[in-house]
N, C-alpha and C positions, 0 to 999 in steps of 0.2 A: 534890439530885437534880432537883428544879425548874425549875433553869435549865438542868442538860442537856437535860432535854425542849422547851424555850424553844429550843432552839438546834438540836434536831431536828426539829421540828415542820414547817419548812418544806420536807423532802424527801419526807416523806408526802404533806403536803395537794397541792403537787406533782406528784406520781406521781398521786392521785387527781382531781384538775383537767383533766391534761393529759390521761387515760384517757376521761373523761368531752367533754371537748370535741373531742376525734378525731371522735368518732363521728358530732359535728355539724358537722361540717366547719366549722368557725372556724377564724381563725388562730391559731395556736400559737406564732408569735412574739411577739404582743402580750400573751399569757399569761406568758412566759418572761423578757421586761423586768421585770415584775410580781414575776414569782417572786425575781429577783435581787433588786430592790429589798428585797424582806420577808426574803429570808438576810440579809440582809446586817445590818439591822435587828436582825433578832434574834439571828443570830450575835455581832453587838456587845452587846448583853442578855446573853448566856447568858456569854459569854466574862468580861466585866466582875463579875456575877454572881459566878462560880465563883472567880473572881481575888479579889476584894475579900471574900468567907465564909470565904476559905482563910488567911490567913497576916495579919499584923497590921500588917507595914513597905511602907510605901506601893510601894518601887520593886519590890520584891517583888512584889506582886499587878498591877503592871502588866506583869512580867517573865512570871507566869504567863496574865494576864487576854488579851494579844495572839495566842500561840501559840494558845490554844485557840477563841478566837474566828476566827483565819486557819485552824484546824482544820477547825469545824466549817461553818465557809465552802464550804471547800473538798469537804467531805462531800457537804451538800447542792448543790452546782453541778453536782457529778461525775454524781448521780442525778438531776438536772435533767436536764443536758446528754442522760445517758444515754436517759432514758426518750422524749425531742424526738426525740432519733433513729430510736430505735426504733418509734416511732409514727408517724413522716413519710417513712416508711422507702416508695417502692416496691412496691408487687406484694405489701405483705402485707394 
């Protein structure tokens, strides 16, 4: 359970980053290079993690360890991505 939170942790802090520094008008793309960086990080942690606690045969846990780390990758980028826009958005 550990490492799933390791590997979600970057779409919260994320969402609460990019929340916070709207307001002071920063750039928000130099937060968001930032942000991929540490998915990415830590999705290779969390993914690895759960691969390697789960099953005992090496190709195994790299067969699960990738999927879920391109998972949770992709989790947090989508609610990256999401939130930059929605904040950078125009007229709101």
């Amino acid at each position: 359970m550990g490492f799933l939170a390791i590997g979600i942790a970057p779409a919260l802090v994320c969402l609460l980053l990019i929340y916070t520094t709207h307001f002071k008008r920063s750039s928000v793309d130099a937060l968001l290079v930032k942000f991929f960086i540490a998915d990415t990080a830590c999705a290779l942690i969390s993914g690895i993690g759960i691969g390697f606690t789960s099953v005992r045969q090496w190709w195994l846990r790299l067969l699960i360890a990738l999927p879920v780390a391109a998972g949770l990758w992709l989790i947090n980028a989508l609610v990256g991505l999401f939130a930059g826009c929605v904040l950078t958005t125009p007229g709101r």
